[in-house]
N, C-alpha and C positions, 0 to 999 in steps of 0.2 A: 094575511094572518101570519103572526109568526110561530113557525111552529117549532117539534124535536128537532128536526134534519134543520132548518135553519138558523136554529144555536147552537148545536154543533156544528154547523159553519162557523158562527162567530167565534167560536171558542180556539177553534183551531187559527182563524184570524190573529184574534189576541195573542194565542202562543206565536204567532210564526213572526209577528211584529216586536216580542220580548227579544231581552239582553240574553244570549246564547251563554253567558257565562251560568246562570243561573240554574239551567240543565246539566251543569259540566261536572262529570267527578274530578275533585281536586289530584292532580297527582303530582310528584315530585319532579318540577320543571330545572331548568336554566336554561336563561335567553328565551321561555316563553316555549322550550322543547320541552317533553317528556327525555326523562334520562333513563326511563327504567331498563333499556337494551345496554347500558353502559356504551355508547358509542363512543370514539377517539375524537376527543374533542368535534363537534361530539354527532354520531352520524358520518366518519371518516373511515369505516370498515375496511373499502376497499378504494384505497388512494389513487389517482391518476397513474400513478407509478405503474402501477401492478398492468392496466391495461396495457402500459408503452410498452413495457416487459413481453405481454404477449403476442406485440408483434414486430420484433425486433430480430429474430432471427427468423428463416425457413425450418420447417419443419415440425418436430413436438416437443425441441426440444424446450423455446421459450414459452410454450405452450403451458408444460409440464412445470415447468420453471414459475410461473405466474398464479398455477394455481396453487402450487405448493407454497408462494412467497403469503398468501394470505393467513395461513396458521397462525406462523410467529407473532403478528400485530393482536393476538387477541392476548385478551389478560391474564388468561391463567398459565401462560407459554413461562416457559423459563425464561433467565433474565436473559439469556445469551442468545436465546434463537435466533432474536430479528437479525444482528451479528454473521451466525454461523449460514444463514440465509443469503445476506450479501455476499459472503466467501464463495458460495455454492452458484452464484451468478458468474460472479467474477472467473473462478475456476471452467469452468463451463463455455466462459466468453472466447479462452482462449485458442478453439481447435476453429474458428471461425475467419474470415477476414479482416482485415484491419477495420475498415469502415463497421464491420457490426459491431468486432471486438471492442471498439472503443466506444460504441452509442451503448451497449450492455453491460462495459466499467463505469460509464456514465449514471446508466438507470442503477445499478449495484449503489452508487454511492448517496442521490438519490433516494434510493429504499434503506440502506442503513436511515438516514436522518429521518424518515415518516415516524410522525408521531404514532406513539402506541395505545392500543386501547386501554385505560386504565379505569376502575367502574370508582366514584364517590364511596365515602363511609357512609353508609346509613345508618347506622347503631347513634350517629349526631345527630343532633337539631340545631339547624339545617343540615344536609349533609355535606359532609368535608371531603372538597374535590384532593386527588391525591395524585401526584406524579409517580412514573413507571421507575421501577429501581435500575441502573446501570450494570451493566453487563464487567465482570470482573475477569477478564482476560482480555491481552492483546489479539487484533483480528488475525488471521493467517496471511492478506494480500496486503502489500504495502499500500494501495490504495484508501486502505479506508484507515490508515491510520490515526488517531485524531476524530475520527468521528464517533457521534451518539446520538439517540434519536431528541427528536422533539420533544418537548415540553411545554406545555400548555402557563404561557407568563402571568396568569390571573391564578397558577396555582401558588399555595404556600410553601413549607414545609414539610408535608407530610406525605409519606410515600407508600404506595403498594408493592407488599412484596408477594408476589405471585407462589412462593413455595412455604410460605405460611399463610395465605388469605388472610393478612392482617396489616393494620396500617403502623408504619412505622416511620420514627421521626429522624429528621437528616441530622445525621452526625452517631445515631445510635446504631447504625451497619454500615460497615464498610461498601455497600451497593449504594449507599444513599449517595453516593461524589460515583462519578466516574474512576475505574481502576488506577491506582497510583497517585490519584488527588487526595486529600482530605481538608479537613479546614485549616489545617497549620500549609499546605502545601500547593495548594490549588485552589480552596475555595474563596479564593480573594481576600486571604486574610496578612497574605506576604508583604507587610506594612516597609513601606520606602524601597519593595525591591521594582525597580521599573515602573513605578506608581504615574499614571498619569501618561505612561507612555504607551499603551495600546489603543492607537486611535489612528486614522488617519492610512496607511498602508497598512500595517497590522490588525486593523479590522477589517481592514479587505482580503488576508487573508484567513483571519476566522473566518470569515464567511464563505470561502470555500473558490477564494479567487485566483488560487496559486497550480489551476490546472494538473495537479497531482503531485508539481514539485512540491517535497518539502513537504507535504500535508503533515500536518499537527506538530510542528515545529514551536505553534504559537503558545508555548506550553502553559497550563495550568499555573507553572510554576512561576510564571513571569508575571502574575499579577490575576489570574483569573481571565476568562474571559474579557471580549473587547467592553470595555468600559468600564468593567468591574476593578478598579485599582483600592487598592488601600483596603479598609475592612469590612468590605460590602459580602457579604452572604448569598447573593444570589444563585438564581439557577442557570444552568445554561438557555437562555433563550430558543425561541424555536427555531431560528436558523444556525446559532451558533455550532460550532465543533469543539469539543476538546480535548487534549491529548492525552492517550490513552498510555499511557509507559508500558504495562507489561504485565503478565499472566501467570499466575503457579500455575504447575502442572497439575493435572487429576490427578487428585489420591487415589493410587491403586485398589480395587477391589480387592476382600479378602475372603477367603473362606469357597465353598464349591461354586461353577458357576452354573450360570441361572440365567441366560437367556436362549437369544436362537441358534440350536443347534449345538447347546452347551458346549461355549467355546474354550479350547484344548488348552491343557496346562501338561510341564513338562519341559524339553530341552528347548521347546519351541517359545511357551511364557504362557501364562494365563491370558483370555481374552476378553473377561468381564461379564458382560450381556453379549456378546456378541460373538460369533463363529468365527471359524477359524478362514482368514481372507483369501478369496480367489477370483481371479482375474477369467474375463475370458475374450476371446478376437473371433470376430464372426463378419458379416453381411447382414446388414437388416435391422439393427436395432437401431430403435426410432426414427424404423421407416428411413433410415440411410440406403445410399445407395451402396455407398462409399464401406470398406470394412474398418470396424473402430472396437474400442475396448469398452469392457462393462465390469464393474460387481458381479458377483455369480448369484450372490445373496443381498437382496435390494433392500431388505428390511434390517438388517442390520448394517449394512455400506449403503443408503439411498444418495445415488449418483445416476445421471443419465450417460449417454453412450459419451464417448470423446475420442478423435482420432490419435491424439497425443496420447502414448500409455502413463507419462507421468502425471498427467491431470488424475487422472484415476489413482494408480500406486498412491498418490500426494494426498490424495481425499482419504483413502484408505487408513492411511498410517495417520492423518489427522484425527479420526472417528475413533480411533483407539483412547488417545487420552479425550476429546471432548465429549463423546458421548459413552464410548466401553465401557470406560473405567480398567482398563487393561493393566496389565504389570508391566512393571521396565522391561521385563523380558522379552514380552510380546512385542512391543514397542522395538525393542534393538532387533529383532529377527524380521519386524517390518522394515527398518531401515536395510536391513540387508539384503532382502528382496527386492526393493529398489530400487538400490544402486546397480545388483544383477539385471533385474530390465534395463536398466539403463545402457546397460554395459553389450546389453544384446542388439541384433539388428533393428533399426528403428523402424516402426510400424509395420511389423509383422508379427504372427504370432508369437517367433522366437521370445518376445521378451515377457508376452502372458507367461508362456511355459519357463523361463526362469525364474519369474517372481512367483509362480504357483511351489517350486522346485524348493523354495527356502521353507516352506513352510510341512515339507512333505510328501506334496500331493505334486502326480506325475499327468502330465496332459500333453497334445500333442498337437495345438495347436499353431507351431510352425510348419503343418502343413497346409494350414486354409492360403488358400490366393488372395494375395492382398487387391485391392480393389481401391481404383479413384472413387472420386465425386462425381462422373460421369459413367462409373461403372465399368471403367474398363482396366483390364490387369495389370498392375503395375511389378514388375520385379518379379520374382519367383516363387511359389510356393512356400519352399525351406527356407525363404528369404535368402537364402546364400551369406554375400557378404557385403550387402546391401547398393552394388554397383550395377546391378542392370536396368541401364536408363531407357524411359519408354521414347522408342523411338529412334535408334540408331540405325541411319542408312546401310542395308547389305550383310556382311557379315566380318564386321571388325572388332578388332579387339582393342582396349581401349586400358591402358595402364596405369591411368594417372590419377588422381585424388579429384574425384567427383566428376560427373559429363558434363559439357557444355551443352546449351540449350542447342536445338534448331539439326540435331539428329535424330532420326527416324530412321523407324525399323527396326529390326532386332539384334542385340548385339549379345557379348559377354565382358563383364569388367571384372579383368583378374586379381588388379590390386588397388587399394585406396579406400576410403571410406565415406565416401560420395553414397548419397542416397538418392542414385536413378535422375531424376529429372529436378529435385530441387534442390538443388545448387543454381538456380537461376543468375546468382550475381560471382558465381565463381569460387566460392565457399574454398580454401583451401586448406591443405593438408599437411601435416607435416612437425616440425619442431615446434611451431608456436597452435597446432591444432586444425578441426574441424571447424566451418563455421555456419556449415547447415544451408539455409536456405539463403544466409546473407554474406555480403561483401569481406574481406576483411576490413576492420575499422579500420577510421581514420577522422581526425580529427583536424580543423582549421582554426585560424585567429587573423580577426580584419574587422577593419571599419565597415560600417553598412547594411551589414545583416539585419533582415527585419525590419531596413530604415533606421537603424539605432544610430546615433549621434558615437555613441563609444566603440571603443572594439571591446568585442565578444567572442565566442567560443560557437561550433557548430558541428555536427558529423556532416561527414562531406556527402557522402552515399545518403540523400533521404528516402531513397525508395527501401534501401534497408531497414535505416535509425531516422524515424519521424520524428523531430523533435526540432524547434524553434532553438534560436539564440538563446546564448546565456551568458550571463557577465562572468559568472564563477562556474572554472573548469570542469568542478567537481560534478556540478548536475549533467554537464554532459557525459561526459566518462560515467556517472554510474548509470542514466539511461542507457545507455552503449553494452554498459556489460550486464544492464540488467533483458535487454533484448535479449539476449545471444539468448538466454534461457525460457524468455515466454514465447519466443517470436520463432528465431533462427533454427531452435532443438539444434544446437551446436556443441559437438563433445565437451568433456570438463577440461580436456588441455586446451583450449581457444579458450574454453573459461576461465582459468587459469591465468590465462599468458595476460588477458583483458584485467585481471586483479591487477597483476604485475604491474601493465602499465597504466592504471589509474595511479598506484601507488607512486609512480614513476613520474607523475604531471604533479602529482601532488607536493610532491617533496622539491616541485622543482619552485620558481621565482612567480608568487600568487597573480594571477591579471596579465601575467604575459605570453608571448608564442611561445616563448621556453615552453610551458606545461604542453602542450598541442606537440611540439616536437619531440618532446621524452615521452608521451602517452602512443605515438607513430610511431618510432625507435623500436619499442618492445614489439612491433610486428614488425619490424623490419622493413621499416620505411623510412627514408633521410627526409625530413623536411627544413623548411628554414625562417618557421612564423617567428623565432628569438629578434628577426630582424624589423617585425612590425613594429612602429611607435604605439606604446597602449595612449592609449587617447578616455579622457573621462566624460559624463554625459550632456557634459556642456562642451565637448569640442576640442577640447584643450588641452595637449600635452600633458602626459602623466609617466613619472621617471624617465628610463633613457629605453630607446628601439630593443635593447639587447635584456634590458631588463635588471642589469647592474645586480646593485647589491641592497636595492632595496629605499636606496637613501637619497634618490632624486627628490627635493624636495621645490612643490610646485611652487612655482614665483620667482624660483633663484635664476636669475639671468645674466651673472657670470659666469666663469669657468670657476666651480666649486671644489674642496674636496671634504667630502666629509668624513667625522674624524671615528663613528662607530663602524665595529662590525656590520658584516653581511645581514643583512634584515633583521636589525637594531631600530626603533627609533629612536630619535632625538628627544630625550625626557625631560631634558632641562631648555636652558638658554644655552645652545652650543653655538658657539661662534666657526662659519667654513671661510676659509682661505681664499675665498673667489670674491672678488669686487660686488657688492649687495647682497651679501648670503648671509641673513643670519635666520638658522632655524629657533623661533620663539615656539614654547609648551610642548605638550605632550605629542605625541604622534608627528612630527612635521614630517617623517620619512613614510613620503608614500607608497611602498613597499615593504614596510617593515612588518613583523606581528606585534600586534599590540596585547595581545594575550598570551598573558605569560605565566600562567597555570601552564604545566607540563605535566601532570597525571595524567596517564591515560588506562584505566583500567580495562580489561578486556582488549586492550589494542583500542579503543575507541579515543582518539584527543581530541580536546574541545577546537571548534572551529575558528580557522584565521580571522584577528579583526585589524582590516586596515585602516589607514586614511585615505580617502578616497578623493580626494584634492579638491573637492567643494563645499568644507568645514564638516563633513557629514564622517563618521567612520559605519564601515560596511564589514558586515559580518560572513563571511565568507557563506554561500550557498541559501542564504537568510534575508534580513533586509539590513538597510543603513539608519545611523540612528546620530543627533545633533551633539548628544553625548556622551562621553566617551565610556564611562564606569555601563548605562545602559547596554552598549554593543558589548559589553567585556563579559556584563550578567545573562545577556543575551547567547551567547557564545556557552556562556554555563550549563545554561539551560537546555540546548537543542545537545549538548556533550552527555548531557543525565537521560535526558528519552532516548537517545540511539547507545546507552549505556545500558537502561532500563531494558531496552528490547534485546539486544545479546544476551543479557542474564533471563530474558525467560526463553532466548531459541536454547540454549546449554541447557535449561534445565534449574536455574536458580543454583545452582552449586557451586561449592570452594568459595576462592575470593569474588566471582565472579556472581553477585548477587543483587536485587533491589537494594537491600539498604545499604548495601554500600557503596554503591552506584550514588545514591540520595544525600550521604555524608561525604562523597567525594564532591558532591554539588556544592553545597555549605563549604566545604572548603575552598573551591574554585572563585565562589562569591565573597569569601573574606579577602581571598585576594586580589581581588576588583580594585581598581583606583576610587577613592571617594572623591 
């Protein structure tokens, strides 16, 4: 019999065998998701990034680090967070070891590019998917220069700006391009400048393959992103980078202030939102064993511990203009703080209690006991004068600029400016400086480095200055002296002396031992690479051992003379005096500068382009390019972004500004060979 219960069997039968859509309430999908959580493309909250972040270092710090890095990806974040989040990585990376330091500059750059969560217009039918507005200021670490986050390539032109919750169209705000782009200057509308030529190497390095040299060289300005030549509109794709020139400063707060701890106005400066900065040296923050420096006031400075007191002072006086809104005043009396820490015994209280000293407030934290990593006391309470190394045999005294390793026990060091036990590679003292925890530099020039066919450039010491070969001198020398500062904590006269002699390799004959021996010189060191043959990456003789005058020109296989100055090329049809020498076109003088714009605003001039003796000319610290006006505009271009960033570390002031940096470009490019 069939009865109730057995039709309501069937009934449930029949529905459990029907089309599921047909129960479904409709909601507003893509790709067959719901989007109503606004996920980052979409369902990307919390990126893979974010986990490797957490566990990248020991401790809370990456800990801390990771969950804090989730905020900035959400939408309603200001445009700069994600930004001010990688700085805050990078920053942080630094009081760490080399192997983490650089797996947590790695994830830092990484997490700058994570695409951000950006929610659709729904006021449209359908709703209008919108990309994340760009962030308008240069980053604080050279590392992420050039970069900006993802972008979803099925979006259009229509963008979300997180501090008006409203959609807005590319080209009607300046966040719609990346800082210092727009459409006349970066968004691929640069018609015939380098058209056609970002491909091939140069989109290996938009992509992010140039290991940190150079990052964001590949400027906007050269054509757009990789493949975007001539008048394409595009966005930056999701992997792409693009270079970021440079930042106004925060407009100062005006009127009383109004956040924590209403921060002090007076001889010291207004502070904005924010208290008036204090540093302090302890044992134990986060869970250290080791003593390190902190904020005193987390909520307005959120920084984690750091054994380096400048990471911290650096953060500090950063948070003033990106977040405070502080006065210049504020601003110069943090600069002056510290350089006071600076100027005090390293890693010890002494330099909290200077940098607390500029703003007022008196502390007396040069008497806590500094503390290793392993918890045990290094040096002295009052810090002294930074020479009592852990470890010296008995009871010696010990005169000289820094301890050598492999003493034990306890000593006193009367004079020099050694810091205890790290000077490990000899760090010395004296006329040309301290060098901290590393060697004095020194620089080499030879065949084979790296397996390279050419000769190249290399710091000799790697356990100091970790850093591969390089064809142009220039990238080593700046790694070099940009260590002494994140690595070494080496005084500003080694700092110093290290300008000197990059300036010193620089000025000397491009591609040769010359620069390797004038960059050694200025430490006081004779060397003698002037006598290496440069060799190019086919093998092949390139000008003379000594490095001449610039005017070897490859293939002449007489005895030549030729007839221009010192690092001239040969521009026409010059006929040389040696049996089969005649230089035909432009550039024959492989050594010569082929750029011959000589503005250098700011001290910044645009970069050597040579010829590089395999029809290519090479752009000094950049790439090489088949022709020649491209390397000359190229050279232009990488001169306007390290032009553009001098004018926002000054401050945008005097002559020394974006747009004039921008009009020194346009004229650098008219005078390009056509």
């Amino acid at each position: 019999m069939f009865t109730k219960s057995k039709l309501g069997l069937a009934v449930l039968a029949v529905l459990s065998l029907s089309d599921e859509a047909l129960g479904r309430i409709r909601l507003l999908e893509r790709d067959n998701r719901s989007v109503l959580l606004h996920p980052r493309r979409f369902g990307r909250e919390n990126p893979p990034v974010i986990e490797k972040l957490s566990k990248a270092c020991d401790g809370q710090v990456c800990g801390n680090l990771a969950g804090a890095a989730i905020t900035p990806l959400l939408a309603a974040q200001p445009e700069c967070s994600q930004q001010d989040m990688a700085d805050q990585i990078i920053d942080a990376a630094q009081q760490f070891d080399e192997a983490t330091r650089a797996n947590m500059i790695a994830l830092a750059v990484e997490y700058r590019q994570a695409e951000k969560n950006t929610p659709p217009d729904f006021t449209t039918n359908p709703p209008t998917p919108r990309n994340s507005v760009f962030c308008q200021k240069a980053p604080k670490n050279a590392e992420l220069n050039g970069l900006v986050q993802s972008q979803d390539p099925a979006n259009g032109d229509i963008f979300f700006d997180p501090l008006t919750k409203a959609s807005v169209k590319r080209g009607d705000q300046p966040n719609t391009f990346p800082f210092g782009q727009s459409a006349d200057n970066g968004g691929g509308n640069n018609n015939g400048t380098n058209t056609g030529n970002n491909n091939g190497t140069d989109a290996g390095d938009i992509g992010g393959s140039n290991n940190g040299t150079e990052i964001g060289t590949n400027n906007g300005n050269a054509g757009g992103a990789a493949g975007n030549s001539g008048n394409s509109s595009a966005l930056p794709p999701c992997e792409a980078t693009v270079t970021v020139t440079v930042a106004p400063t925060a407009t100062p707060s005006s009127g009383a202030n109004n956040g924590n701890a209403g921060g002090a106005a007076g001889a010291i400066g207004d502070f904005g939102s924010c208290s008036v900065p204090e540093i302090e040296f302890a044992v134990g923050f986060d869970n250290r064993k080791e003593t390190s420096f902190q904020p005193v006031d987390k909520e307005s400075f959120d920084h984690g511990s750091a054994q380096a007191f400048n990471i911290i002072a650096q953060f500090v006086c950063d948070t003033l203009t990106n977040k405070c809104q502080a006065d210049q005043t504020a601003k110069d009396t943090c600069k002056k703080a510290q350089d006071a820490g600076n100027a005090a015994t390293a890693k010890t209280g002494a330099q909290a209690d200077a940098f607390n000293a500029a703003f007022g407030k008196t502390t007396n934290f040069a008497n806590v006991q500094p503390i290793d990593d392993q918890g045990r006391p290094v040096g002295s309470a009052t810090g002294g004068d930074g020479n009592t190394g852990t470890g010296n045999t008995g009871n010696s005294t010990d005169t000289g600029a820094g301890n050598g390793t492999g003493n034990t026990g306890n000593s006193t060091d009367d004079t020099g400016a050694g810091d205890g036990d790290s000077n490990s590679n000899g760090g010395a003292s004296g006329a040309i400086g301290d060098f901290g925890s590393c060697s004095v530099p020194e620089i080499e020039f030879g065949v084979g480095f790296d397996k390279r066919k050419e000769t190249s450039f290399q710091p000799i010491d790697k356990d100091s200055f970790d850093h591969g070969s390089a064809q142009a001198f220039n990238i080593i020398a700046q790694f070099v002296c940009d260590t002494l500062t994140n690595k070494c904590q080496a005084d500003q006269t080694a700092k110093d002396t290290c300008k000197k002699a990059q300036d010193a390799g620089n000025a000397a004959t491009a591609k040769t031992g010359a620069q390797a021996d004038a960059f050694n010189a200025a430490f006081g060191k004779t060397t003698n690479f002037a006598d290496v043959q440069p060799i190019d990456d086919q093998g092949r003789p390139v000008g003379s051992a000594t490095g001449g005058d610039g005017n070897a020109s490859t293939g002449n296989t007489g005895n030549s003379t030729d007839d221009t100055d010192a690092g001239d090329a040969n521009t026409g049809t010059t006929s040389n005096t040696g049996a089969g020498n005649t230089d035909t076109g432009a550039g024959a003088g492989a050594g010569g500068n082929l750029q011959t714009f000589n503005e250098a605003l700011g001290g910044v001039a645009a970069p050597t382009v040579t010829a590089s003796g395999d029809e290519k000319f090479q752009v000094e610290g950049n790439d090489s390019f088949t022709a020649l006006r491209n390397a000359v505009v190229r050279s232009c271009d990488v001169q306007n972004n390290k032009c553009s960033n001098a004018a926002n570390a000054s401050g945008n002031k005097g002559d020394l500004t974006v747009a004039n940096c921008n009009a020194q470009q346009q004229r650098c490019i008219a005078a390009a060979p056509q």
